[in-house]
C-alpha positions in Angstrom: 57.0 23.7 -39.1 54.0 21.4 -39.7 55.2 18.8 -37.4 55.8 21.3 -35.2 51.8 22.8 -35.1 51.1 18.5 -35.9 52.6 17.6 -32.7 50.9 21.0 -30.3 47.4 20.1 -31.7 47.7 16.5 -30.7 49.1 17.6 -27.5 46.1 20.5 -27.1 44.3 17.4 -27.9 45.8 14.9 -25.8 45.4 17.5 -22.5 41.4 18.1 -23.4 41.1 14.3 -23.7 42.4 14.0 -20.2 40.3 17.1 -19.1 37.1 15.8 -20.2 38.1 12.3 -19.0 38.7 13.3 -15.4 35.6 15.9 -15.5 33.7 12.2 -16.2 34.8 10.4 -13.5 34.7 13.6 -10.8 31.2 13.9 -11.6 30.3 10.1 -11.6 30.1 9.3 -7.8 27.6 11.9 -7.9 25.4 10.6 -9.9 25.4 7.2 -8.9 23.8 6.5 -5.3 25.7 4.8 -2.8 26.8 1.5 -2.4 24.2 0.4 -0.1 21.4 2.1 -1.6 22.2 -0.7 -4.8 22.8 -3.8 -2.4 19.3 -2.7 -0.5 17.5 -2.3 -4.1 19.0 -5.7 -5.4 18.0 -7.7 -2.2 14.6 -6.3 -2.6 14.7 -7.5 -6.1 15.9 -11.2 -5.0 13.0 -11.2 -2.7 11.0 -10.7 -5.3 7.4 -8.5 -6.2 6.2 -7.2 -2.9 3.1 -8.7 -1.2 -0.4 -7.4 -2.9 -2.3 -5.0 -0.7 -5.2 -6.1 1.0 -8.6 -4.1 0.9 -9.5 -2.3 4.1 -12.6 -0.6 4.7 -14.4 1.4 7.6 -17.9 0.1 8.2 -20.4 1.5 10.6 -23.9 -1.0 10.8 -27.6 -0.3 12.3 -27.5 -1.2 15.9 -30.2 -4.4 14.5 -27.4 -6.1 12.9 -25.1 -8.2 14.7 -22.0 -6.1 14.3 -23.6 -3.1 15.3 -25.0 -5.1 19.0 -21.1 -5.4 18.7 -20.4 -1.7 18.2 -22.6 -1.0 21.1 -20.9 -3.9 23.2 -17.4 -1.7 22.3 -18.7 1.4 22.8 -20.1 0.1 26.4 -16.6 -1.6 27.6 -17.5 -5.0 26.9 -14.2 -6.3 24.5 -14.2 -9.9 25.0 -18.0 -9.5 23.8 -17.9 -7.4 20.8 -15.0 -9.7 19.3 -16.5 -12.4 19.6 -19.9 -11.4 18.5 -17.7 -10.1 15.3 -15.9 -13.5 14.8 -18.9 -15.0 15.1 -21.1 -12.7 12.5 -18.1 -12.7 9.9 -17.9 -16.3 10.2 -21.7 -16.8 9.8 -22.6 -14.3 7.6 -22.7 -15.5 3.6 -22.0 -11.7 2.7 -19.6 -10.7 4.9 -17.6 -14.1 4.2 -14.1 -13.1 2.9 -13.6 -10.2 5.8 -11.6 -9.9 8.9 -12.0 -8.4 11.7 -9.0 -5.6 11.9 -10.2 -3.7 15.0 -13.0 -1.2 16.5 -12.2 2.6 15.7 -12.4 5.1 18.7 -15.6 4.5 20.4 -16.8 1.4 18.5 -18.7 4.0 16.2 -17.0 1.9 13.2 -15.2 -1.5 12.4 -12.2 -1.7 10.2 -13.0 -4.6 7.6 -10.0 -6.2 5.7 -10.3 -8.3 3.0 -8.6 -11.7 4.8 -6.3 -12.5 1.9 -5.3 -10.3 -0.8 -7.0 -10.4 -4.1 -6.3 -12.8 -7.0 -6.8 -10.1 -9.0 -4.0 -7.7 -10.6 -6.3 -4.5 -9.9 -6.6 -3.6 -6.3 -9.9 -0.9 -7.4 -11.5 -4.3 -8.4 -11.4 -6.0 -4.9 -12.2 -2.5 -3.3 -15.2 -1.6 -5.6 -16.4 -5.0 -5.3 -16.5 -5.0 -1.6 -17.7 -1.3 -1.2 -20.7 -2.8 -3.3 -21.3 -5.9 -1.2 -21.1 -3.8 1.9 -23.1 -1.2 0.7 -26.0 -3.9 -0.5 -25.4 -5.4 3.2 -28.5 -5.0 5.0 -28.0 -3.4 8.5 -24.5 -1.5 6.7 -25.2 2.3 7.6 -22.4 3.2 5.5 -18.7 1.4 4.1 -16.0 3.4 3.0 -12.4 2.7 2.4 -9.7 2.9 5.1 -7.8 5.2 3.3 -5.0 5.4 6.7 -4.1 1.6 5.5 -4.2 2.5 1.8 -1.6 5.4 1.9 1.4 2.9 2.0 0.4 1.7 -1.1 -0.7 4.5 -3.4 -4.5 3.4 -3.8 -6.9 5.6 -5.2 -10.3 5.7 -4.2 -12.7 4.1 -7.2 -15.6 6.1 -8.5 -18.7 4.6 -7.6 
């Protein structure tokens, strides 16, 4: 009789075994994501660490300094003019050295500003406080903030000033 209720509980055992084992592997595929979801994360990996972010600001100068006679150029049709007169400045210009020219918002009220290569520092708030201080020590800057449209891809948070 033993090896009778021996034999059922290593049976009752045996079936829950095989229970919980399939119950595993049914609820596996779930959990892991697709195939191509790993192949796309482990190319992205090979590549290796994505590019750093480069600063962008909105700046809107006095019409005496240069880049706001090239706000007024925009604003008055006058392309060719205005992006010249911007190469020019950020090429001239000791404190707007390390700036590119990204493009006139609506109007020419503004000019987007990036940073012309991304920063050899790990924190991206020390390039952007750094330049939002230059800017805003510019004379002729009526005002500098971030570009905050080209900072959402990257998570940025404004810094305090």
């Amino acid at each position: 009789m033993k090896r009778a209720i021996d034999r059922l509980a290593t049976d009752a055992l045996r079936a829950v075994g095989a229970a919980c084992f399939l119950g595993l592997t049914a609820c596996a595929p779930a959990a892991a994501p697709p195939p191509s979801v790993l192949s796309d994360t482990m190319d992205d990996a090979a590549q290796g660490p994505a590019a750093p972010a480069r600063a962008s600001f909105v700046v809107s100068f006095r019409p005496s300094h240069a880049l706001g006679r090239a706000q007024s150029l925009q604003s008055a049709g006058r392309y060719d003019e205005a992006e010249r007169l911007v190469g020019e400045t950020l090429r001239d210009d000791a404190a707007l050295r390390g700036l590119c020219f990204d493009r006139f918002t609506l109007g020419g009220t503004e000019i987007v500003l990036n940073a012309c290569a991304p920063s050899p520092w790990d924190d991206q708030l020390i390039v952007q406080r750094r330049w939002l201080e230059q800017l805003g020590a510019t004379p002729g800057v009526a005002y500098a903030d971030l570009n905050l449209a080209a900072q959402s891809d990257h998570a940025v948070a404004a810094p305090p000033l």
